[in-house]
C-alpha positions in Angstrom: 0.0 0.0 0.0 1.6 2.9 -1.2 0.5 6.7 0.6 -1.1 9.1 -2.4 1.8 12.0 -1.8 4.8 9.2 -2.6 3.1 7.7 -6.1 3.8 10.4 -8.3 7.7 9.8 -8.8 7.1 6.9 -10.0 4.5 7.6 -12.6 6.4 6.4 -16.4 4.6 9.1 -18.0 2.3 12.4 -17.5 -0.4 13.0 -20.0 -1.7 16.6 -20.2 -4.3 17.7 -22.0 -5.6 21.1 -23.2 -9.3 21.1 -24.5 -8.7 17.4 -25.4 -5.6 17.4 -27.2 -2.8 14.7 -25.4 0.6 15.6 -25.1 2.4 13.2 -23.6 5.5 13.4 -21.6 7.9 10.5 -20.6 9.9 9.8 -17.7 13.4 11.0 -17.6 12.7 13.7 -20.2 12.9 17.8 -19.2 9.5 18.7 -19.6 8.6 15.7 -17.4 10.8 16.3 -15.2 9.5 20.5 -14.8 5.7 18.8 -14.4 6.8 16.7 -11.9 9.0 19.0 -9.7 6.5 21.8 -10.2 3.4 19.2 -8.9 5.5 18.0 -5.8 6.5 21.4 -4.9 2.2 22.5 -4.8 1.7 19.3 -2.7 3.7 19.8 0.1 1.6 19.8 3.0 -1.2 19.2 1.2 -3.7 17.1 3.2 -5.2 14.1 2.0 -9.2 14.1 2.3 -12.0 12.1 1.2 -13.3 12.8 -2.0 -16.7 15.0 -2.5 -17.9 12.6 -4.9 -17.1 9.2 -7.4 -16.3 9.9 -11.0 -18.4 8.7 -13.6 -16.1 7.2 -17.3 -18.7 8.6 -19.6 -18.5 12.6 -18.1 -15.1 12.2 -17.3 -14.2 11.7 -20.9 -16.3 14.1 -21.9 -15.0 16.9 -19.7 -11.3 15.8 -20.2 -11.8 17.8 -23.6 -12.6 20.8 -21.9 -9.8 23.0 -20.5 -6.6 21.5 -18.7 -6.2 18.4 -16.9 -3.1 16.3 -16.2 -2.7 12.7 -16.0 0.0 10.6 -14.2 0.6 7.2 -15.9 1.9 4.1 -14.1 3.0 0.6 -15.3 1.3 -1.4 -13.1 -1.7 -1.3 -10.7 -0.9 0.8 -7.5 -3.3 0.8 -4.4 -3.8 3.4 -1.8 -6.1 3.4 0.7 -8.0 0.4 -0.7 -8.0 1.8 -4.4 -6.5 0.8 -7.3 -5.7 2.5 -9.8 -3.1 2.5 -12.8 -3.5 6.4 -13.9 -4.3 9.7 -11.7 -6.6 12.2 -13.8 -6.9 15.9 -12.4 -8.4 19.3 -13.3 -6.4 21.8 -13.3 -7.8 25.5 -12.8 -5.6 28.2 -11.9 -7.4 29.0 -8.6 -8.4 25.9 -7.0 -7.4 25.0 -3.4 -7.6 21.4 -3.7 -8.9 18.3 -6.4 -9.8 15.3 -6.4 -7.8 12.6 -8.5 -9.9 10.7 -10.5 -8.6 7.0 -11.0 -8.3 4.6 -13.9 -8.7 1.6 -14.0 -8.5 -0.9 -17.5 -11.5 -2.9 -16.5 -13.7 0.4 -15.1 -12.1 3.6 -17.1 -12.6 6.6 -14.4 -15.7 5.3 -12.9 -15.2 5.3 -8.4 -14.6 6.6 -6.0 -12.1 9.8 -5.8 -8.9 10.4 -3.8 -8.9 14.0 -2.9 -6.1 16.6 -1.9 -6.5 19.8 -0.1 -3.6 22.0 -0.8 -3.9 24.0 2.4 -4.3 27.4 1.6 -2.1 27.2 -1.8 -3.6 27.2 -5.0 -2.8 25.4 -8.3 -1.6 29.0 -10.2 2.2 28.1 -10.8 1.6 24.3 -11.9 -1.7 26.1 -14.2 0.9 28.2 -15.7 3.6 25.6 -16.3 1.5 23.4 -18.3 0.2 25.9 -20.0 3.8 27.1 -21.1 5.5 23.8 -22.1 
């Protein structure tokens, strides 16, 4: 069981995407490496929280083609807190204090349950305008 804060190094890729369009970003390469730094920097001190809600595959793939959202990739199936999951989805707006990540899963897509992360009186601005400027 692996604690949501300590997955994200070891994602193999990071998808973003900008109303819909992939871009896709491999481990070990610069830009990757800018996301990644950049992401763990805004989660210090974050606090882990339930989720507000469960995500549903059908409006999840429809919203992901609507403004920014980052994905982290993994090669195999990681569990936290009783959830697996093989990729983190997030939205990423410039103001927001906290998100949940949506997981995938092959045999579900997004549908379930959430993992959430309040960032404690930070906001996403600085990551917002990273991926925005890769």
């Amino acid at each position: 069981m692996e604690e949501i804060h300590e997955v994200f190094d070891s994602a193999e890729a990071v998808n973003v995407y900008s109303d819909g369009i992939k871009t896709v970003y491999l481990a070990g390469k610069e830009e990757y490496n800018k996301i990644l730094a950049s992401w763990n920097k805004m989660i210090v001190g974050a606090h882990d929280m339930p989720a507000f809600g469960v995500s549903l595959d059908s409006y999840t793939k429809k919203e992901i083609k609507k403004g920014l959202w980052v994905e982290f990739s993994f090669e195999k199936v990681l569990e936290c807190n009783g959830m697996p999951f093989e990729k983190l989805l997030v939205s990423v707006a410039k103001d927001s204090q906290g998100f949940n990540l949506i997981r995938y899963n092959t045999d579900y897509g997004y549908d379930g349950r959430c993992f959430y992360l309040d960032l404690v009186g930070k906001n996403m601005s600085n990551f917002y305008d990273l991926l925005l400027n890769l």
